[in-house]
C-alpha positions in Angstrom: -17.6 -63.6 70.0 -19.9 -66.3 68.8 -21.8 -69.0 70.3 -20.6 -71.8 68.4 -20.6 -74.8 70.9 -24.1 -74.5 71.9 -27.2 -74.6 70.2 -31.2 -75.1 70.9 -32.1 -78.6 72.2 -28.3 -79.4 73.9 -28.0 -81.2 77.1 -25.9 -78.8 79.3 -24.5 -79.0 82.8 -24.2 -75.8 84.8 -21.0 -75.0 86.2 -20.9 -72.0 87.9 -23.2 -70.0 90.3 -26.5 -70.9 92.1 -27.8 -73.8 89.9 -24.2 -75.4 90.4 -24.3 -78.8 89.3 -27.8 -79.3 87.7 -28.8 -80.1 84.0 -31.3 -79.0 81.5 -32.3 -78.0 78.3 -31.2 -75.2 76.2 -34.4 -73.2 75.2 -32.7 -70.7 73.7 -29.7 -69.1 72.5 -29.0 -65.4 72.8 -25.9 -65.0 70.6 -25.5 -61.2 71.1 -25.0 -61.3 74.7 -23.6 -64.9 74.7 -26.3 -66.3 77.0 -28.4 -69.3 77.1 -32.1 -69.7 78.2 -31.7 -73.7 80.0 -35.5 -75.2 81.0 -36.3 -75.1 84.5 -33.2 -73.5 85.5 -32.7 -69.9 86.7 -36.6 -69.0 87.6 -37.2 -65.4 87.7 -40.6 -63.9 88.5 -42.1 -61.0 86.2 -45.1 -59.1 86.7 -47.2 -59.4 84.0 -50.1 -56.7 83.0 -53.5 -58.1 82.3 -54.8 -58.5 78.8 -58.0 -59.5 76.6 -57.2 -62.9 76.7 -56.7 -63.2 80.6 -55.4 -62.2 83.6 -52.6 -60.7 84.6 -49.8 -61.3 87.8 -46.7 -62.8 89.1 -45.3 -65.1 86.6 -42.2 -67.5 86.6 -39.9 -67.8 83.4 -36.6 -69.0 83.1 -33.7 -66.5 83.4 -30.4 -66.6 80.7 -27.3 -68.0 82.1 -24.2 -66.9 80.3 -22.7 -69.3 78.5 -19.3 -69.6 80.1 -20.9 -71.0 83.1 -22.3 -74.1 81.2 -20.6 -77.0 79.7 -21.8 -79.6 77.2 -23.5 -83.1 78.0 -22.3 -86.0 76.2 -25.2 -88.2 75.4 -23.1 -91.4 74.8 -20.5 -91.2 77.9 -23.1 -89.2 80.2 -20.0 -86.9 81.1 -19.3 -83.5 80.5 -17.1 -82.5 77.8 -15.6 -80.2 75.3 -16.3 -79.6 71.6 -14.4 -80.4 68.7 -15.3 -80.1 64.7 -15.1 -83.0 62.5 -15.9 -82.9 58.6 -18.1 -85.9 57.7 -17.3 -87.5 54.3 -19.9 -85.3 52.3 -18.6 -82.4 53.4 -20.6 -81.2 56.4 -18.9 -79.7 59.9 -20.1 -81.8 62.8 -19.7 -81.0 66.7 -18.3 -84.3 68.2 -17.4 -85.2 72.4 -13.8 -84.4 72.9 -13.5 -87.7 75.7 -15.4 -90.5 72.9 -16.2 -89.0 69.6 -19.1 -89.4 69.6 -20.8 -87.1 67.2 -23.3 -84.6 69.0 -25.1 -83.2 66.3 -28.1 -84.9 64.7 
């Protein structure tokens, strides 16, 4: 299955599980395992080993989230919402907000 509804830069609300209810970011988007990277969201610590250019340690990244468990932020109605696909009149597929259509994509 493809990640089709969300892409780098989206405002997303979480849904499900311990970040219930907060927004961020998408950072990222891993397709193949249908996950999402969201800023600030999700912190993890890894240890990482020292190298030439500084030291190493305990360091906190964001963690992926799988995408079920996120929905889409409107940026005109501030609400959550669901996708849709709209052609524009030169041709081009656009992701519009299933409660105003309003069009998502830039």
């Amino acid at each position: 299955m493809q990640l089709k509804h969300l892409k780098k830069g989206d405002l997303v609300k979480v849904t499900a599980g311990k970040e219930k209810g907060k927004t961020g970011k998408v950072l990222s988007v891993i397709k193949e395992k249908n996950r999402v990277v969201i800023e600030k969201l999700n912190m993890i610590k890894r240890h990482q080993k020292a190298n030439a250019m500084g030291k190493g340690g305990i360091v906190d990244k964001e963690g992926s989230i799988h995408a079920s468990n996120v929905s889409i932020m409107c940026g005109k109605c501030n609400k959550e919402t669901r996708i849709g696909i709209k052609m524009i009149e030169d041709g081009k597929k656009v992701r519009i907000c299933k409660k105003c259509s309003d069009i998502l994509d830039v």
